[in-house]
TIVO-191591 format. One line per 3 residues: for each residue x, y, z of C-alpha. Coordinates in Angstrom, 3 decimals. Example, Ala and Ser with C-alpha at 12.3 -4.5 7.8 and 13.67 -1.06 7.14 Angstrom:
2
12.300:-4.500:7.800 | 13.670:-1.060:7.140
end
This chain:
485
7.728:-26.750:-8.092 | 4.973:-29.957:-8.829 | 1.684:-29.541:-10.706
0.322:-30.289:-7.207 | 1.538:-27.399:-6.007 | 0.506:-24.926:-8.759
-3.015:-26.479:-8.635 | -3.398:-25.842:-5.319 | -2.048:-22.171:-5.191
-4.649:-21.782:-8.570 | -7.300:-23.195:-6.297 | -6.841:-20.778:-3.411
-6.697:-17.700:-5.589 | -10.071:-18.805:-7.753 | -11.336:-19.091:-4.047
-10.439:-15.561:-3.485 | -11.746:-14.139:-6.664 | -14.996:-15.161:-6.033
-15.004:-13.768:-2.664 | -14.278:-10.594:-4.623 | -16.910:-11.331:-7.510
-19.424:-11.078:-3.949 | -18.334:-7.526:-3.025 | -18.825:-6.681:-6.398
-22.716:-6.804:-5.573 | -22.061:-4.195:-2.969 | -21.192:-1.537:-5.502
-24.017:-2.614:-7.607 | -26.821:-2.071:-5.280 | -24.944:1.506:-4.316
-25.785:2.081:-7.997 | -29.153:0.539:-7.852 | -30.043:2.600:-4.783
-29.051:6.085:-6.597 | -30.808:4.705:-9.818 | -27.256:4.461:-11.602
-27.592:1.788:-14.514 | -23.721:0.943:-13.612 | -25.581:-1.752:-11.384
-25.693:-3.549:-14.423 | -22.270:-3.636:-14.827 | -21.398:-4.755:-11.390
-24.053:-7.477:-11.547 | -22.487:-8.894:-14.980 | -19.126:-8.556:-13.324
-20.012:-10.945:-10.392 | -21.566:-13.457:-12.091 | -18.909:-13.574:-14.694
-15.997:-13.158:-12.568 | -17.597:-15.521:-9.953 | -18.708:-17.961:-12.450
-15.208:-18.149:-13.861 | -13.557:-18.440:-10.521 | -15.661:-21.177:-9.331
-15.183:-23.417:-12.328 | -11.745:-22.992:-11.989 | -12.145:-23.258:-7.875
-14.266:-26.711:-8.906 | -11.749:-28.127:-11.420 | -8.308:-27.636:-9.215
-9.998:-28.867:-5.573 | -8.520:-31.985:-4.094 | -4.976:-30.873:-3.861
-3.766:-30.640:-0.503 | -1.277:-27.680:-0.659 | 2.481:-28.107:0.901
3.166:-26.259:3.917 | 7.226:-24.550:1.962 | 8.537:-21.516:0.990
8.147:-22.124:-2.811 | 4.245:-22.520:-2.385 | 4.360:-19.735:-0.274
5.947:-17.509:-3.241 | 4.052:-18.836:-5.384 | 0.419:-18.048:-3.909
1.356:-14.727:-3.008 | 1.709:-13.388:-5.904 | -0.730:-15.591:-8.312
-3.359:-14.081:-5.578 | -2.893:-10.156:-6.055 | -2.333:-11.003:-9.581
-5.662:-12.830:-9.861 | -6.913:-10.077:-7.705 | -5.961:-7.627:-9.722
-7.475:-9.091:-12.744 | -10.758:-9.533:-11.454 | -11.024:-6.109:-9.929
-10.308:-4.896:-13.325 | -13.424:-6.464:-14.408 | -16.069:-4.042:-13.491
-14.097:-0.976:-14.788 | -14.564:-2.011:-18.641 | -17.868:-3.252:-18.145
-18.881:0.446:-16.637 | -20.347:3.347:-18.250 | -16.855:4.644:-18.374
-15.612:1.551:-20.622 | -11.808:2.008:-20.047 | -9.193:-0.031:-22.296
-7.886:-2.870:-20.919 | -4.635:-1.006:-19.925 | -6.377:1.384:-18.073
-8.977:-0.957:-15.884 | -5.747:-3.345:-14.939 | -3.657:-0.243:-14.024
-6.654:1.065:-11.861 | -7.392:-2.337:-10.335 | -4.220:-2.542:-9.132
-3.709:0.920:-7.965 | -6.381:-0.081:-6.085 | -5.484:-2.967:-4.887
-1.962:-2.165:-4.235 | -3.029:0.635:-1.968 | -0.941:3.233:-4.594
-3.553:5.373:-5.333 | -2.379:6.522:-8.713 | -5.477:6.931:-10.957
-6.293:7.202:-14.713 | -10.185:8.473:-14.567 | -10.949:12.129:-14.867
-14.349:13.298:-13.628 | -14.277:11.597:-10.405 | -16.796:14.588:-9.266
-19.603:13.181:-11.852 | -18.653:9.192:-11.774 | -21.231:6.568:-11.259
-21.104:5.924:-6.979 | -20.808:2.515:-7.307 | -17.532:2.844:-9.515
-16.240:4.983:-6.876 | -17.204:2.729:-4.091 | -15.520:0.292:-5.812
-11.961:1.752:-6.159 | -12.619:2.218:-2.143 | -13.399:-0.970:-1.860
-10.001:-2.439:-3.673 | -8.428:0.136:-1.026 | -9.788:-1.521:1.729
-9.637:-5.166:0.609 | -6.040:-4.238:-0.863 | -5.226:-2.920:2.911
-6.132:-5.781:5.135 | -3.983:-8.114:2.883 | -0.861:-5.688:3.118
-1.011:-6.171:6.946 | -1.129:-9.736:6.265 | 1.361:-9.788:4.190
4.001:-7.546:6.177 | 2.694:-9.326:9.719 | 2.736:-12.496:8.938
3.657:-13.658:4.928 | 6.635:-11.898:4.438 | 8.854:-13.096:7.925
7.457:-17.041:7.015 | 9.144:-16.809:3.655 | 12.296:-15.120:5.368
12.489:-11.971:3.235 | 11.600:-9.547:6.054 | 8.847:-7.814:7.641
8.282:-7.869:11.355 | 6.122:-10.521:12.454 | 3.014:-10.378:14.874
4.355:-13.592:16.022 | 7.847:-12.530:16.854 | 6.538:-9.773:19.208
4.307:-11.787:21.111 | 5.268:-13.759:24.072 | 7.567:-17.132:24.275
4.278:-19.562:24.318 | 3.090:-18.084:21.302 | 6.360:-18.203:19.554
6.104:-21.777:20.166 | 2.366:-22.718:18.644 | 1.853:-19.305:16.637
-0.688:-21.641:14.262 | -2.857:-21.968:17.397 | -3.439:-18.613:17.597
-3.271:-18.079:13.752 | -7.660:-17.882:13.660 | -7.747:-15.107:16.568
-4.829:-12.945:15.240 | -7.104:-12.868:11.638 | -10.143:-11.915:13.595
-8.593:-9.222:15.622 | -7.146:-7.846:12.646 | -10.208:-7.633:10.380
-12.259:-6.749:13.621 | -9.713:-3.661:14.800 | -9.263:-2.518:10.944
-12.997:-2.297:9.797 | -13.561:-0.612:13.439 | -10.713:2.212:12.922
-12.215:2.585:9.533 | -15.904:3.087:10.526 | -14.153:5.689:13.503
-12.713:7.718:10.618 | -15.660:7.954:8.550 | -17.685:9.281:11.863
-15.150:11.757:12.468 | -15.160:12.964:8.948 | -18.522:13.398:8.752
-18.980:15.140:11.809 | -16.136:17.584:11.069 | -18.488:18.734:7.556
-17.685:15.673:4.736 | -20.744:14.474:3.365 | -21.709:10.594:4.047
-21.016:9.137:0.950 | -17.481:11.179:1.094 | -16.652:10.175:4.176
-17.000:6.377:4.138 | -14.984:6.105:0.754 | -12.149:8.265:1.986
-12.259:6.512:5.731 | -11.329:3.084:3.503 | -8.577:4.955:1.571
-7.343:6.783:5.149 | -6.868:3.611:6.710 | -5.654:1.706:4.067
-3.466:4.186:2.860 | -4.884:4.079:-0.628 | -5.532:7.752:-1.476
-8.036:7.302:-3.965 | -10.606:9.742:-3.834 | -14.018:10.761:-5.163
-12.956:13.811:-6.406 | -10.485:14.940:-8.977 | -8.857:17.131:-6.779
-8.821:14.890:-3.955 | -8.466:16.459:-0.489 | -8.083:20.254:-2.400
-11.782:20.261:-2.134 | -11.347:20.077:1.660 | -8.681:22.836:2.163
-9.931:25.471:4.333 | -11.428:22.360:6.591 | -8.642:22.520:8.851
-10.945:19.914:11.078 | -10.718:16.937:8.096 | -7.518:17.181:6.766
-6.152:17.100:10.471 | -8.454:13.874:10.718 | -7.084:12.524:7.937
-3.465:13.223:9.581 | -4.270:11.505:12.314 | -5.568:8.298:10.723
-3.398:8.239:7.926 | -0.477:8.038:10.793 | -2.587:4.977:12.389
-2.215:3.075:8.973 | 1.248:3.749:9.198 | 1.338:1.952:12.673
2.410:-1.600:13.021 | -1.222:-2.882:13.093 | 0.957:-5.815:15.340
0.115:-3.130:18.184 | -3.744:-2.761:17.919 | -4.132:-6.243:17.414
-1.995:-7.274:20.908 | -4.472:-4.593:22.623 | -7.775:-6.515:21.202
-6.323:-9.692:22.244 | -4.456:-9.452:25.487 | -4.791:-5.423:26.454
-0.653:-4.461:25.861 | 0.776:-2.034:24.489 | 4.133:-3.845:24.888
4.964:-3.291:20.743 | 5.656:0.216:21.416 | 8.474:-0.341:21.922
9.006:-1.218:18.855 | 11.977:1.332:17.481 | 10.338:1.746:13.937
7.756:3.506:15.642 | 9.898:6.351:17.032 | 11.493:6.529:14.084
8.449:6.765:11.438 | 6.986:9.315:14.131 | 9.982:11.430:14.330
10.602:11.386:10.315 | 6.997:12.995:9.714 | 7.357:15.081:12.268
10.606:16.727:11.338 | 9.490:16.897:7.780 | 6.019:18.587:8.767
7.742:21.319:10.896 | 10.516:21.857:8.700 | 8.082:23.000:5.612
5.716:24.940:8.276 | 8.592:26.729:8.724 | 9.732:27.541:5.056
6.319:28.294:4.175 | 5.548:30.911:6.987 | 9.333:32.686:6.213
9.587:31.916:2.080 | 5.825:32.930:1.436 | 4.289:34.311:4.218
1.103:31.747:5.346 | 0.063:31.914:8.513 | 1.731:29.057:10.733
-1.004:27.166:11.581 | -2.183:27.229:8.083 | 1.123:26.061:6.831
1.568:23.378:9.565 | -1.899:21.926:8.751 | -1.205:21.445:5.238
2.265:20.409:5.497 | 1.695:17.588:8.474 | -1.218:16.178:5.829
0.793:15.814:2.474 | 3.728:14.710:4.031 | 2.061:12.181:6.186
0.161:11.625:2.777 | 3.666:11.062:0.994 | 5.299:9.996:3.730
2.657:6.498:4.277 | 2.141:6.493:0.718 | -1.272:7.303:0.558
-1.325:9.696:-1.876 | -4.043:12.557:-0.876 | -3.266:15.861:-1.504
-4.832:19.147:-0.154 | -3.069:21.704:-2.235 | -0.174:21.102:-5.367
2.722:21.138:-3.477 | 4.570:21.503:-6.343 | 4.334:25.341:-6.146
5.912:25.104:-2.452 | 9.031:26.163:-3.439 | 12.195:23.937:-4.120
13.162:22.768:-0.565 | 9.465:21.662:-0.201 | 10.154:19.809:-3.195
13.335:18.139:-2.404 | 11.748:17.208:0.609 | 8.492:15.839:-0.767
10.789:14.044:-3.548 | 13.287:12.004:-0.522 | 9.808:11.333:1.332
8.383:9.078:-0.920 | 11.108:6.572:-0.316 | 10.162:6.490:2.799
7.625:4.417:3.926 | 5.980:3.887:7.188 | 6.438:0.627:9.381
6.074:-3.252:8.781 | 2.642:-4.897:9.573 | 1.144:-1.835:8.229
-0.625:-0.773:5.327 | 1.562:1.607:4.031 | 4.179:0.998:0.969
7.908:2.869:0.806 | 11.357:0.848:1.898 | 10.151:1.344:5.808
11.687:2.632:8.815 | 12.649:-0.912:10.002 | 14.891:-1.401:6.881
16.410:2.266:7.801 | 17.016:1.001:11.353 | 19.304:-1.954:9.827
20.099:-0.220:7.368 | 22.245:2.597:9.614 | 23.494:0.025:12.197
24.827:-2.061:9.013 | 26.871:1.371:8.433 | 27.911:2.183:11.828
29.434:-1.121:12.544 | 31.020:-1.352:8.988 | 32.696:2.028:10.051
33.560:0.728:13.230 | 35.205:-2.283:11.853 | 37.314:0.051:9.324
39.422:1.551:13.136 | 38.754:-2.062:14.701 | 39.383:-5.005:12.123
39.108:-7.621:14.585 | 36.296:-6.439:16.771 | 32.851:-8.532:16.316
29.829:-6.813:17.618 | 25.843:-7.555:16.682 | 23.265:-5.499:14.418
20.701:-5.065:16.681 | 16.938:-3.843:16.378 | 16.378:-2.091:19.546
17.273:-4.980:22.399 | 17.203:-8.119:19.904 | 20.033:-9.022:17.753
19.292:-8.780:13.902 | 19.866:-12.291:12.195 | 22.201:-13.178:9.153
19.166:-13.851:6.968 | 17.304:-9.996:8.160 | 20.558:-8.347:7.365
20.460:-10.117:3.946 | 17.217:-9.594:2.920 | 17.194:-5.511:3.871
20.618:-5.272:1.412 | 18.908:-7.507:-1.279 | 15.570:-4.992:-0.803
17.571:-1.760:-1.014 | 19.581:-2.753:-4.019 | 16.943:-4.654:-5.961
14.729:-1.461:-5.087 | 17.447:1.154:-6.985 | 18.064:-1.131:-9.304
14.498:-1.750:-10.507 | 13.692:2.318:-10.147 | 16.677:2.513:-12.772
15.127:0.102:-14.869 | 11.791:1.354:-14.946 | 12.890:4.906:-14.881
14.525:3.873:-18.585 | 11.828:2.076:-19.546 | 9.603:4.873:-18.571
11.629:7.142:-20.498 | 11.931:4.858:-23.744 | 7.919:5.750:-24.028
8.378:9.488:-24.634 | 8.140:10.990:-21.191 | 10.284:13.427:-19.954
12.827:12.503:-16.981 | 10.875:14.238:-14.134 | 7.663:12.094:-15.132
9.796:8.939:-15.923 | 11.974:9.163:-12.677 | 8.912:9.973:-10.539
6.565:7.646:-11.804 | 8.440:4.745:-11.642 | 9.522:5.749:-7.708
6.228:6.230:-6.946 | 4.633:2.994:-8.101 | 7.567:1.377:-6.221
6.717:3.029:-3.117 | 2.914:2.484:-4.061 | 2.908:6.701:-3.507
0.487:7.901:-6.137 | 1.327:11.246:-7.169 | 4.716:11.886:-8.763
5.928:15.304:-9.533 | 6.091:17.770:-12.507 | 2.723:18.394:-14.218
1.237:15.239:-15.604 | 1.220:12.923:-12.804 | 1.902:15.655:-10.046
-0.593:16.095:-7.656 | -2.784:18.720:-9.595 | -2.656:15.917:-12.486
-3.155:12.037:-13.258 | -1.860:9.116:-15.296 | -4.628:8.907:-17.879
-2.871:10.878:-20.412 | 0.026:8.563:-20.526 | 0.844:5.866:-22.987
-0.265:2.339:-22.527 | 2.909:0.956:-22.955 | 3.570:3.180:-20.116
1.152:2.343:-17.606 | 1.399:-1.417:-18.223 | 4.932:-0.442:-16.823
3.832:1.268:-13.839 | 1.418:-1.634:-13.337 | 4.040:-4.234:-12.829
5.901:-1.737:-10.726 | 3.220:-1.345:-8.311 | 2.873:-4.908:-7.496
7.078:-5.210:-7.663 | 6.817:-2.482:-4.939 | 3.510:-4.164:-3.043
4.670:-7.788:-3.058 | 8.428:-6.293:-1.524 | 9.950:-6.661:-4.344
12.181:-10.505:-3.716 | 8.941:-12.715:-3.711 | 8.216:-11.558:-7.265
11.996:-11.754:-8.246 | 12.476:-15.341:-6.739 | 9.643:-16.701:-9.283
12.123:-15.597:-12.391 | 15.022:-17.661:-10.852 | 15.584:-21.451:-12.324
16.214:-22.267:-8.566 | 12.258:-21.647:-7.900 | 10.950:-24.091:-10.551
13.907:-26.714:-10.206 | 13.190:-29.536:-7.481
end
């Protein structure tokens, strides 16, 4: 890795942190229009953070960036690091004046589509604050797709391309086409978002409510502007089936909307993941109907509603909750608990290992059984009609392991802080899955992070963008390979 190279990838991310220092204006006239003085904040925030950024934008221009897989590492994660910085910004400049831990653990909750928070009084918060943790979501979001359609399968560590799915002549110039896949992607995400926040606010959710929590829907971001996030929306059978429904679109390959805008197919539904997120949630939502109507008696309807929302919340790691599930009963539990490793498909915005992985996973097992009767016999892992590559198979064993073998890690380093080993264990899978709530009764979903030690939370911080960035392109950057030439 060349100076030239690190210059450039600096260059880009300064570029992107002052497109964020400009949305930080948005929350600032939110505040200015409710006569908050938080605008003040926001306004100090973008012309510091953009000031900064475009010095450093000004200083690092000129260097042409190479088109390799060691840039490519590299930018990735200097950008949601730099984002993550900068979106940190405005929360220790607010009225609320959080510590430096907690701002950088909320920025990148936020921007790492987690959801895991460390403010309480959400209810009484200055708007534009909680606009702006929306705001992350979204942002965060649209470069998750990004980075699971089109990032991760150029730097060969998995993730199912938009490319891949398309048709032979785009296979061939996919760069040609690279402008109107970016606009039918922003263009079909900010209209499914503005669709959700109609639908909530027809169904009863005030305005303001209903655009912050359409961002978090669709991005699967779960934060909310309340402390007790979707509780407060319980016997609205209407939203929290909305938010079902959308949260389940952000667990979509986004691959499949974006084919539609451009060329009117639906040909990526045949995509296996699909049928297998789809039947996952939906075996997990009736299953828990059912032990709630028989173990405590509520009605079915009742049970299904609330059972289809926090297990599509868990299950695309969004992180809402309408009710502490916690009190469900130990099967619920169990269940909840092998959920939130589960993810929902690539190319969307959701976190977890992903049903693709679990597809490759399985017919990695099946044929290594096979070959245990039948030594000699040589037959293909294949994902649905296409045969699954040497370097696919390799990168789903090296995310799996890596992935149990950081959760250990963290889980001890968790635990070396003072927390118990429910907390510890949980809190550390659910940053890697970029959840949000974790079990027991600090960071369950009837609690938060905020009481938690710094030490801590810096922890969970790093594991959130381990789990957002898929874990390899982080790891790569510690190897002497990466920085040898």
């Amino acid at each position: 890795m060349n100076r030239i190279a690190i210059r450039a990838a600096i260059h880009v991310a300064a570029v992107f942190a002052i497109y964020l220092s400009a949305a930080m204006l948005i929350p600032a006239a939110t505040d200015l229009y409710y006569g908050n003085n938080d605008w003040q904040a926001f306004g100090f925030s973008a012309l510091f953070m953009g000031g900064l950024a475009l010095a450093i934008a000004l200083a690092t221009r000129g260097n042409t960036p190479p088109v390799n897989t060691r840039f490519g590492f590299l930018l990735v994660n200097l950008l949601w690091f730099t984002l993550a910085i900068a979106g940190a910004v405005p929360f220790m400049a607010s009225s609320l004046e959080l510590s430096v831990a907690d701002a950088f653990f909320e920025s990148v909750s936020g921007i790492t589509t987690t959801g895991s928070t460390v403010i309480n009084g959400l209810d009484t918060a200055p708007p534009g604050l909680l606009l702006w943790r929306s705001l992350l979501n979204f942002m965060g979001g649209l470069g998750v797709i990004a980075l699971g359609l089109f990032l991760l399968p150029f730097l060969n560590i998995g993730g199912i391309s938009y490319f891949k799915i398309e048709s032979s002549d785009i296979e061939d110039r996919p760069f040609e086409r690279f402008q109107t896949f970016t606009v039918s992607l922003i263009g079909v995400y900010t209209s499914l978002v503005t669709v959700c926040a109609i639908c909530y606010t027809a169904a009863g959710m005030g305005t303001f409510d209903a655009v912050n929590h359409a961002m978090s829907t669709l991005a699967t971001g779960g934060l909310s502007t309340h402390d007790t996030s979707f509780v407060r929306y319980a016997d609205s059978p209407a939203i929290l089936w909305i938010g079902t429904i959308f949260m389940f679109i952000g667990g979509l390959p986004f691959s499949i909307m974006i084919l539609f805008a451009i060329r009117g197919r639906f040909d990526a539904l045949r995509d296996p993941q699909i049928r297998v997120f789809a039947g996952y949630c939906l075996v997990f939502a009736i299953a828990v109907a059912i032990y709630l109507r028989i173990e405590q008696g509520v009605p079915f309807f009742e049970a299904l509603t609330h059972s289809a929302f926090n297990f599509m919340s868990i299950i695309t790691t969004t992180g809402f909750s309408s009710d502490d599930y916690t009190q469900w009963g130990p099967f619920a539990v169990a269940c909840i608990f092998v959920a939130t490793f589960l993810g929902g498909c690539s190319g969307s915005t959701t976190g977890g290992i992903k049903a693709y992985r679990f597809l490759i996973l399985f017919e990695l097992l099946a044929n290594g059984l096979r070959r245990l009767i039948y030594p000699s016999t040589v037959q293909p892992v294949r994902y649905g009609e296409r045969t699954v590559d040497a370097d696919m198979q390799r990168a789903v064993v090296l995310f799996i392991s890596s992935f149990i073998v950081l959760w250990a890690i963290a889980t001890i380093l968790l635990g070396a802080t003072g927390l118990d080993l429910v907390t510890a264990m949980t809190g550390a899978l659910t940053a890697l899955t970029n959840v949000g709530p974790g079990l027991g009764p600090i960071i369950g979903p009837a609690g938060n992070f905020s009481s938690l030690p710094d030490t801590a939370k810096w922890i969970l911080s790093a594991a959130m963008l381990l789990g957002r960035l898929e874990i390899l392109s982080v790891l790569v950057l510690f190897t002497p390979t990466f920085w040898g030439r």
